[in-house]
N, C-alpha and C positions, 0 to 999 in steps of 0.2 A: 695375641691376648684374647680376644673377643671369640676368634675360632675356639681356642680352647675352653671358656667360657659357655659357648655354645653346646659344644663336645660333653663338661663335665653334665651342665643342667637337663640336656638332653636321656644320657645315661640314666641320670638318678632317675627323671621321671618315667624312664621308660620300665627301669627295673621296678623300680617300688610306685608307681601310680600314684594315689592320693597323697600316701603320707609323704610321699618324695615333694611333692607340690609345697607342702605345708613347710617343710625342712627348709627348703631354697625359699620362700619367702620371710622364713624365722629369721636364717642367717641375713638375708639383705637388711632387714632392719634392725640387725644386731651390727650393719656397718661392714658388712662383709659385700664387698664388691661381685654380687652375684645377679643383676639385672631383672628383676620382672620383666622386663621389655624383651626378654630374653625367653624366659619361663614359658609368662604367659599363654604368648602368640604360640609357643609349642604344646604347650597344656589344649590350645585352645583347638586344635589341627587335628588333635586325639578327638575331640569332643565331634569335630565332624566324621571322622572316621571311626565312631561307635566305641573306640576302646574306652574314653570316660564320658563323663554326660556335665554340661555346659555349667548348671547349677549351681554340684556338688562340687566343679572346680575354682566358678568364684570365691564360694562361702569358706573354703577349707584355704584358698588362697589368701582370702582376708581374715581367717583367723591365724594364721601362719604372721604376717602383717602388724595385728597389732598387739600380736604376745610378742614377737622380736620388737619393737618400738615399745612394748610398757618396761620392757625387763632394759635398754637400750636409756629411757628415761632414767630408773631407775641407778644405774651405774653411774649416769651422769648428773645425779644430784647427790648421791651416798658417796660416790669416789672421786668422779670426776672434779667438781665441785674442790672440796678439800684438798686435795692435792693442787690442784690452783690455785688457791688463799696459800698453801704453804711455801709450794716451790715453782709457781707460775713467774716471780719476778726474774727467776735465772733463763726463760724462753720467752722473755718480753710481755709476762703478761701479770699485768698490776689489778691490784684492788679496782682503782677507776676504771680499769676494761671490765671487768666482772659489770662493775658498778653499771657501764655505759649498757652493757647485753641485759641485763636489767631492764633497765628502763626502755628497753626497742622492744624487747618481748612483750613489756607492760603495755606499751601503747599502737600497736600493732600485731598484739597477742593472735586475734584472730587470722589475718591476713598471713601472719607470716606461717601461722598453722598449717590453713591448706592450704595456700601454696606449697610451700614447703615438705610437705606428705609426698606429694605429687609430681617435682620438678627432677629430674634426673640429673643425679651425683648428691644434690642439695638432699633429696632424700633420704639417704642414707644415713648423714649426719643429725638430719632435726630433731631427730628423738632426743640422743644424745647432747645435744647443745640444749636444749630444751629443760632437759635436765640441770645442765649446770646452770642454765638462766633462772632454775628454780621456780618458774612458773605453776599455777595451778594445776595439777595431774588429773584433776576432772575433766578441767577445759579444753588441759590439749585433748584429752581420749575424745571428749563428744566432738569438738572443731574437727576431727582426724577421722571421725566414722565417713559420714557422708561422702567427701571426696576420694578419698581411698579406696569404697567400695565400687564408687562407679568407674573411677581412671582404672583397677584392676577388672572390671567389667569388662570395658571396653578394650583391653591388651585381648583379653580372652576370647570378646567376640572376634575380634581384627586376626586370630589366628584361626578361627573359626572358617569366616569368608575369604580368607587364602587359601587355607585349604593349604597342598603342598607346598606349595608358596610363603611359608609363613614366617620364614624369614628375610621376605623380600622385606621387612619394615626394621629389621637390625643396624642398617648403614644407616637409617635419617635418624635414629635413635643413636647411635654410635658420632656420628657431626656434632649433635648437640651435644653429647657427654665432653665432647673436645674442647665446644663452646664455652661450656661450664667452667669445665677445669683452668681452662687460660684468663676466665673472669677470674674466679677463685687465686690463681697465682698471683695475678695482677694486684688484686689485696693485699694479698701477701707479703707482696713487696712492697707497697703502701705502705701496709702498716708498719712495718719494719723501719722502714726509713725513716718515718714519724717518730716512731721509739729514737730512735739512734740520732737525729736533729735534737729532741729534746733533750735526749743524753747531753749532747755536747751543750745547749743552751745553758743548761745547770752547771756545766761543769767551768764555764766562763765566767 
């Protein structure tokens, strides 16, 4: 999975240069499993070996970035949203969940922000959740500049000072995606089981 991952992102930016850059960072924050960790470090490896220049691969990176996460928002408060008020109770998810992602956004709006920009796999999703948490869309955009441009900074320098090497940083980035993921299941089944206890409490 990751090899081929590696394969497609590589390709695009080899073919199409800048705007291939911008593509592969739209789609990641449109929730499209496509890694900047991935990107990056390869964007950034061109920049040492003169094919693009460091800059113009940040800036066109971060705006790739947060036009896929305004539009990623946006789905998730016009679509997302509504279809969960409607037909969220038949995949276990109630008013009072809505209710509860509410109130966590509301009082850790910022935290969970950048973090959440930033953390890999989590990433992917926070636009989107964000959106259906119905949060302020100023506040995520400004909370989300700062750290976004410098963690994609820093992907681009670190493939920069690799140099051919630049995807020796794929496996410790690839551990933690694993990491995430088994957090993330773990809830999962949490939360599940919580639903289905209180199912049967009602039903007694």
């Amino acid at each position: 999975m990751i090899n081929s991952l590696v394969n497609f992102a590589t390709s695009v930016i080899s073919h199409l240069g800048y705007p291939g850059i911008f593509i592969l960072l739209f789609l990641e924050a449109c929730c499209f499993p496509l890694p900047a960790e991935i990107t990056l470090p390869f964007a950034g490896f061109l920049t040492a070996s003169g094919n693009l220049l460091f800059w113009p691969v940040v800036v066109i990176g971060f705006l790739g970035n947060i036009s896929g996460s305004s539009l990623a928002f946006y789905i998730g408060r016009r679509g997302g949203r509504p279809i969960i008020e409607k037909y969220g109770k038949y995949v276990l998810l109630s008013h009072h969940d809505l209710a509860v992602s509410d109130r966590f956004f509301a009082r850790h709006e910022i935290a969970a922000t950048i973090l959440g920009r930033i953390m890999p796999v989590v990433k992917v999703l926070i636009s989107l959740s964000a959106g259906i948490a119905n949060i302020n869309f100023k506040k995520f955009f400004l909370y989300s500049l700062p750290g976004v441009f410098i963690y994609l900074g820093a992907l681009v320098y670190v493939g920069r000072i690799l140099g051919e090497n630049w995807n020796a940083v794929t496996p410790y980035f690839h551990k933690f995606d694993t990491v995430m993921i088994v957090l993330i299941a773990i809830g999962i089944i949490l939360y599940v089981w919580r639903h289905l206890r209180n199912q049967r409490k009602t039903n007694n």
